[in-house]
TORDOSE-819241 format. One line per 8 residues: number of its first residue (from 1); for each residue y, z, x of C-alpha. Coordinates in steps of 0.25 Angstrom, whole numbers, plus 2048, in hexadecimal, padded with zeros to 3 digits. Example, Ala and Ser with C-alpha at 12.3 -4.5 7.8 and 13.67 -1.06 7.14 Angstrom:
TORDOSE-819241
1) 7EE/81F/831; 7FC/81D/837
//
This chain:
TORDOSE-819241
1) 800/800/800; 80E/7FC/805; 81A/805/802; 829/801/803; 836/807/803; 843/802/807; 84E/808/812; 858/804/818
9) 85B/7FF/828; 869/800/82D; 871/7F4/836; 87C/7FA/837; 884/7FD/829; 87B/7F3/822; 86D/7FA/81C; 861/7F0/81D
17) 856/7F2/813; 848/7F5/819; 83D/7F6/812; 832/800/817; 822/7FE/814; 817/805/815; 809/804/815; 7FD/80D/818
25) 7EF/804/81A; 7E2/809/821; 7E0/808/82E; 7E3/812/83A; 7EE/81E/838; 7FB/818/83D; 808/818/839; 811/80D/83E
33) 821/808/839; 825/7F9/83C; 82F/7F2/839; 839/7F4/846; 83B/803/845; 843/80B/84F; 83E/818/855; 842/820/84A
41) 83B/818/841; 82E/819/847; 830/829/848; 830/829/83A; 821/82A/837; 820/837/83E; 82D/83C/835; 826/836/829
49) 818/83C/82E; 81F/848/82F; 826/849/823; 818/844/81C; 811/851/821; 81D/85A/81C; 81C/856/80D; 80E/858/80D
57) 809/848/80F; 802/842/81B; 802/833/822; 7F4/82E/81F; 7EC/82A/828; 7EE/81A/826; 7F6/80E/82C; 804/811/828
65) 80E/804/82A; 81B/805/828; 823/7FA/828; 833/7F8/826; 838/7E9/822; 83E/7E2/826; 836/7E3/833; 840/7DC/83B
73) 84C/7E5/838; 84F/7F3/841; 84C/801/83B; 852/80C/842; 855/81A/83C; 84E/826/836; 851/822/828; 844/819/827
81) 83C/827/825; 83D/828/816; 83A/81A/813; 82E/819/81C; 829/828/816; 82A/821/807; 824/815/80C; 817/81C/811
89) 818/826/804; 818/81A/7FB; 80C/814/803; 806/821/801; 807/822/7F3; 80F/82F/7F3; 81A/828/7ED; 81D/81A/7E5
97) 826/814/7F0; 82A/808/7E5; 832/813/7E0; 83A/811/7EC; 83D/801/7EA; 84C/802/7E6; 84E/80E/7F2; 851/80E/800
105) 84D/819/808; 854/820/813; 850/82C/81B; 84C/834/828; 840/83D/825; 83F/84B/82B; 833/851/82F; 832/85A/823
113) 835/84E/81B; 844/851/819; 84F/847/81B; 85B/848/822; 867/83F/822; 869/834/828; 871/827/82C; 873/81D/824
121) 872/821/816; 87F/81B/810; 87C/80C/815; 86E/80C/80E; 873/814/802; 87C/809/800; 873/7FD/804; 869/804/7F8
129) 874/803/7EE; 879/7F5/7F0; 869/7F2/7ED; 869/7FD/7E1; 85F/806/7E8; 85D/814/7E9; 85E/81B/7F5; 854/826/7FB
137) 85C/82F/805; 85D/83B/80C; 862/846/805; 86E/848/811; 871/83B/80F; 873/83C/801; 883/83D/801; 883/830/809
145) 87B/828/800; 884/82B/7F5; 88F/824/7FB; 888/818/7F9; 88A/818/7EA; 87C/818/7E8; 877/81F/7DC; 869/820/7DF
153) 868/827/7EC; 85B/830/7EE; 85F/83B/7F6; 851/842/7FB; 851/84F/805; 843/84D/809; 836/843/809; 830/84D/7FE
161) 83B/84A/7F3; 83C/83D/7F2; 82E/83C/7F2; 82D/845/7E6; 83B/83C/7E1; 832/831/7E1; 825/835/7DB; 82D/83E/7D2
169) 82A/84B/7D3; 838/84F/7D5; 845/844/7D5; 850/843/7DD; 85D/842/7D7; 865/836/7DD; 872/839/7E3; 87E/838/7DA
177) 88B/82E/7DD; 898/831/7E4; 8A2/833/7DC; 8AF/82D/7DF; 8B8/838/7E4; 8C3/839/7EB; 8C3/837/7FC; 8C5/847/801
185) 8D2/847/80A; 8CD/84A/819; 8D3/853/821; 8D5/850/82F; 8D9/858/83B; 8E3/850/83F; 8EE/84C/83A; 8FB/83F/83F
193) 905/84C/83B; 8FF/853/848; 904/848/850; 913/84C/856; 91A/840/858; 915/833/85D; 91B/82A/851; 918/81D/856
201) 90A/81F/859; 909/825/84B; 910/817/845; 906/80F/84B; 8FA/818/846; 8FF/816/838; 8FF/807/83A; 8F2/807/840
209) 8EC/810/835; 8F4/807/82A; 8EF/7F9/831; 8E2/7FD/835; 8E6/7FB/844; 8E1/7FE/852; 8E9/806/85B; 8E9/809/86A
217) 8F2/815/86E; 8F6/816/87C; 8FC/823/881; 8FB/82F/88C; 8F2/83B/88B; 8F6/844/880; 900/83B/879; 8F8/83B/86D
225) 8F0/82E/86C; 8E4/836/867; 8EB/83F/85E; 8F1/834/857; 8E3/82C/855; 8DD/837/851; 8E6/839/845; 8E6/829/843
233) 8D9/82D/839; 8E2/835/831; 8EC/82B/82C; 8E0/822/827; 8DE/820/819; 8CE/822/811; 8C7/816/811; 8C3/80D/806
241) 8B6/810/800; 8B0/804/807; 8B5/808/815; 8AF/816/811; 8A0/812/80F; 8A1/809/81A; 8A7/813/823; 89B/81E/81F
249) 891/813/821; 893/812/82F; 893/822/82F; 885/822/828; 87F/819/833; 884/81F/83D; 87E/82E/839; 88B/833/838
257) 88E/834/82A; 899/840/826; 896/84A/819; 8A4/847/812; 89A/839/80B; 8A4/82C/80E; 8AF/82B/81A; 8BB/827/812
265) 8C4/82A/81E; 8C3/820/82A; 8BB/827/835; 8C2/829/842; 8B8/827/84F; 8BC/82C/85E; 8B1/82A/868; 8B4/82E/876
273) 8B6/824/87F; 8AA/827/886; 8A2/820/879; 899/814/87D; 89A/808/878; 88E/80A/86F; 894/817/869; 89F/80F/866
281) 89B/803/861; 88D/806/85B; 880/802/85F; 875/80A/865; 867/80B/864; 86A/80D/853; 875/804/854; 87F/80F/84E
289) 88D/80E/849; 897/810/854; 8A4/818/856; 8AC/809/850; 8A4/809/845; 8A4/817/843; 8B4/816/841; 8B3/809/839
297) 8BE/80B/82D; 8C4/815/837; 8CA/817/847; 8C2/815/853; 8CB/81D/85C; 8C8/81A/86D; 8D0/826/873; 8D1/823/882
305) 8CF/813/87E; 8CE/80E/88F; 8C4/81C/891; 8BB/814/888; 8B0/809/88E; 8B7/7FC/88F; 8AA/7F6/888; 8AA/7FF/87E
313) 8B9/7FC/87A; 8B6/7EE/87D; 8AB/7EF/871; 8B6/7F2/867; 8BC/7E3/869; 8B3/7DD/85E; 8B2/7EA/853; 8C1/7EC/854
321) 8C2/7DB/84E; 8B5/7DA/846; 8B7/7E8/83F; 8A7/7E9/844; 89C/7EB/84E; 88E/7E3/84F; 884/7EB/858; 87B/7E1/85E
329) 86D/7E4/860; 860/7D9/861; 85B/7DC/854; 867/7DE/84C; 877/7DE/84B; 87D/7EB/846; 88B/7EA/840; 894/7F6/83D
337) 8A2/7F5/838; 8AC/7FA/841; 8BB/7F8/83B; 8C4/801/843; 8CE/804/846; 8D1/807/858; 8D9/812/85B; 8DB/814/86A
345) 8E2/81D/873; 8E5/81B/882; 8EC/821/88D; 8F6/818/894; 8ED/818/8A1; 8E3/822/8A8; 8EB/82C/8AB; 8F2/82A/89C
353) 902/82C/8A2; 905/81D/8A5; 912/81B/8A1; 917/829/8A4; 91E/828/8B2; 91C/838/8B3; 90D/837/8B0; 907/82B/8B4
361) 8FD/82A/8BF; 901/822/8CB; 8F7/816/8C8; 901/814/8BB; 902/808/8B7; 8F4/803/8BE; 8ED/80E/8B8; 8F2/80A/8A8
369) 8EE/7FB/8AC; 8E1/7FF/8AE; 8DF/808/8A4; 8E1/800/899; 8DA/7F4/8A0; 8CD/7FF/89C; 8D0/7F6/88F; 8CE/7EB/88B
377) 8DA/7DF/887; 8D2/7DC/878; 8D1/7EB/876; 8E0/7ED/876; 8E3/7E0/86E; 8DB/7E6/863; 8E5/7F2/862; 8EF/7EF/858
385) 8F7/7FA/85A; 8F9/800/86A; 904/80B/86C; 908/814/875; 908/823/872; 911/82B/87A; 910/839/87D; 918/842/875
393) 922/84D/87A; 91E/85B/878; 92B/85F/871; 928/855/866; 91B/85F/861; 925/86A/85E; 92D/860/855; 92E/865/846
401) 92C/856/841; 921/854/836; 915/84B/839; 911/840/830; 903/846/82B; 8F8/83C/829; 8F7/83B/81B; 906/836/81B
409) 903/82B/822; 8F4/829/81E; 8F9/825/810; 904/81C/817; 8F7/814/81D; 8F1/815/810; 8FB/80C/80A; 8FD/804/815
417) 8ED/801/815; 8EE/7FF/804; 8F7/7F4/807; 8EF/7EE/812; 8E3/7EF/807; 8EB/7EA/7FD; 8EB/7DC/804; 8DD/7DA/805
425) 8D7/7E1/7F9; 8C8/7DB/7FA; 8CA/7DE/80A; 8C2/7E6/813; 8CC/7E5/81F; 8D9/7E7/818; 8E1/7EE/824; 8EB/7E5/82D
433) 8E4/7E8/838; 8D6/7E2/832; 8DA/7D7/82A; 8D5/7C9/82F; 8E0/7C0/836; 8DF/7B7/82D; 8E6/7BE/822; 8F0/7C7/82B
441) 8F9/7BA/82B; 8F8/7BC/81C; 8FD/7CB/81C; 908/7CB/828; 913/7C4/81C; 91C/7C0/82A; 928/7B8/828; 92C/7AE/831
449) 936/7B8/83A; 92C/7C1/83B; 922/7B8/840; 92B/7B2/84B; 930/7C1/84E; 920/7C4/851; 91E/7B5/858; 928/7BA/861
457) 922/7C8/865; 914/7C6/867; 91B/7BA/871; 920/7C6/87A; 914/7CE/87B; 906/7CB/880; 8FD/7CA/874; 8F0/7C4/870
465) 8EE/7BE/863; 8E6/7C9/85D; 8F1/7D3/860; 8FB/7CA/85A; 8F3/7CC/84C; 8F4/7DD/84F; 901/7DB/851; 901/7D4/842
473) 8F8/7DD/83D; 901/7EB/840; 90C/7E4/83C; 906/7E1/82D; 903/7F0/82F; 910/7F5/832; 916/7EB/828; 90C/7F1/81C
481) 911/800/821; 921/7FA/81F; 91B/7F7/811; 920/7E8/815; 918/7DC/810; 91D/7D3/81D; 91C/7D5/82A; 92B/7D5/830
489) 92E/7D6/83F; 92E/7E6/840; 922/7E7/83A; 91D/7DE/848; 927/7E6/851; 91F/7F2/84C; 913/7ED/850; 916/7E7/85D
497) 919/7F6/861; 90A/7FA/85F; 905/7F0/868; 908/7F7/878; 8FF/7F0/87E; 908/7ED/889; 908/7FB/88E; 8FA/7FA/891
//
């Protein structure tokens, strides 16, 4: 007798369904899994032998198969446990597995036969209710699930219960629906209002929240470059409900799924800059989400940017255009989203007083050159924004002046950001910094003076073709914060301010 139940494998956010046999014949006592598993695969039939003895059943004697189809795809992971279990149950007649042909089964057996959480959960909840199946779970990931608007989620603590759910002895009451309630407020440590001073740098953070743009920010030590992008995740508005499911997909992959349920505030990703390429662009031997997925909807920020391997900047060059990253393997290609937004922060050079005839080291200005030769050209044209932070004087903290808290200008972005929208209703990329060239001409709404005013800027100033269109772009942003429907010339003034690559 052959036995099937259906799960699910995971390349990268999209759940493949895989279909897992069984079959028990005569012959001499083995138990083999085909089918391309991994190592953890294979270690399941000593969980599931284990977890057999614990509710009082035993593995007969016989040729046990197992098989998971497609044979040629990959399976990796510990959630194959509970789909192979019921497979060998149904073969073994302890349960009807055709009960189980609208379900898909997920989960990691203990050896008493309990289930802990694991990865994953919300992809294949959603994959099971695109299809209109049920889905059996493990009861710690039961709040996941639920996410998926799925309305038949089986959520089981152990191998015991969902074997009396299914010969009936005692049913499982699906998980109820999400209600639609408000996003909670959250509450950060920080806030832009502990910030003294520093109002250029400030300006040009609000574009760059407003616009969606990357931002480099160059300074010496203690002038408050990490302060400043620390506090940038404060002045971002919720995101929309597609963002938000896609955002907590990447979270439930990656194992690192938070209890609040959906992540309806950007997430805001700091890896040190001794992070290796793989950390920061995924991959591995699972080929797991990264640090630029990770912050996808949200900031990446590189503190220390030239501290960082020169290839593992260097591998930001595609992500930061496509708005993705492939992971190549031999077998497969793995793609996660990864639409970010760069902040970076710098010192001047390696002794980080360049520029200060007091402090600077006597290899000034060959040892600022050769800093920021640690990056490369195509990294700094895909900044839109570059600015210098100056240090602050110390009398300025003892100033009486009231700060401009967050949520101030957090609903300022809000509305700049509604009017972006407001422009490409059906659009995923809305923001001027993600739109696609082709329509940025369409939005910039310059007359003929202005055109020739920026015709004649950008011929006094070395810049590629691809900076050109950043300079657009924050200048459409600036235009939108002057609630102005054409781009005028001070609007590119502006603009031209936040590009310093010449100091470099």
């Amino acid at each position: 007798m052959i036995s099937r139940v259906k799960t699910v494998a995971f390349m990268g956010l999209r759940p493949i369904e895989v279909t897992v046999e069984s079959q028990i014949a005569p012959g001499m006592a083995s138990f083999s899994i085909v089918g391309l598993p991994d190592k953890a695969v294979g270690e399941a039939k000593e969980r599931i032998r284990a977890a057999f003895f614990q509710i009082g059943l035993g593995v007969p004697n016989k040729k046990i198969v197992v098989n998971m189809a497609p044979a040629d795809l990959p399976k990796a992971g510990s959630h194959y446990d509970l789909p192979i279990a019921l497979s060998i149950l149904g073969a073994l007649d302890v349960i009807d597995a055709s009960i189980l042909d609208n379900s898909i089964a997920i989960g990691e057996l203990g050896l008493d036969g309990t289930l802990p959480y694991i990865s994953g959960t919300l992809c294949a909840a959603m994959l099971a209710n695109e299809n209109n199946w049920s889905i059996i779970c493990p009861k710690p990931c039961e709040k996941e699930a639920v996410w998926s608007g799925n309305d038949s989620i089986i959520a089981i603590p152990s191998l015991t219960c969902i074997i009396n759910h299914i010969t009936g002895k005692s049913q499982i009451v699906p998980a109820a629906p999400v209600e639609n309630s408000p996003i909670q407020e959250k509450k950060f440590n920080v806030d832009m209002s502990d910030v003294y001073g520093q109002e250029i740098a400030k300006r040009a953070l609000e574009i760059a929240a407003s616009g969606g743009h990357n931002v480099l920010m160059i300074g010496a030590p203690g002038s408050g470059k990490s302060m400043l992008a620390e506090r940038m995740q404060t002045i971002l508005p919720t995101l929309s409900p597609r963002e938000a499911l896609e955002t907590t997909c990447i979270y439930s992959i990656a194992g690192k799924m938070p209890e609040g349920g959906l992540i309806y505030y950007p997430p805001y990703r700091s890896p040190h800059n001794s992070a290796s390429l793989i950390s920061l662009v995924g991959g591995g031997t699972d080929a797991k989400p990264g640090e630029i997925s990770l912050a996808h909807n949200g900031i990446l920020f590189l503190d220390e940017l030239p501290e960082f391997q020169k290839a593992t900047i260097d591998s930001l060059r595609q992500p930061l255009e496509t708005h993705d990253i492939t992971i190549a393997r031999a077998r497969e290609h793995i793609t996660y989203p990864a639409n970010i937004q760069l902040i970076a922060a710098m010192n001047p050079c390696k002794c980080g007083h360049h520029g200060n005839y007091e402090k600077q080291c006597s290899k000034s200005p060959r040892c600022a050159l050769e800093y920021r030769n640690r990056i490369s050209g195509p990294i700094l044209d895909r900044f839109d924004i570059v600015i210098y932070v100056n240090c602050i004087k110390v009398s300025e903290f003892f100033d009486k002046i009231k700060q401009e808290k967050s949520k101030i200008i957090r609903d300022r972005v809000t509305n700049i950001r509604n009017i972006q929208r407001s422009r490409f209703p059906d659009g995923e990329q809305y923001l001027n910094s993600k739109v696609e060239s082709s329509f940025l001409e369409n939005i910039l709404c310059m007359n003929e003076e202005t055109v020739k005013f920026f015709k004649n800027a950008i011929e006094k100033i070395d810049i590629s073709a691809r900076g050109c269109h950043k300079l657009l772009r924050v200048s459409r942003t600036i235009a939108d914060m002057d609630r102005s429907k054409n781009v005028a010339n001070k609007h590119i003034a502006e603009a031209m301010q936040y590009r310093l690559l010449k100091i470099l």
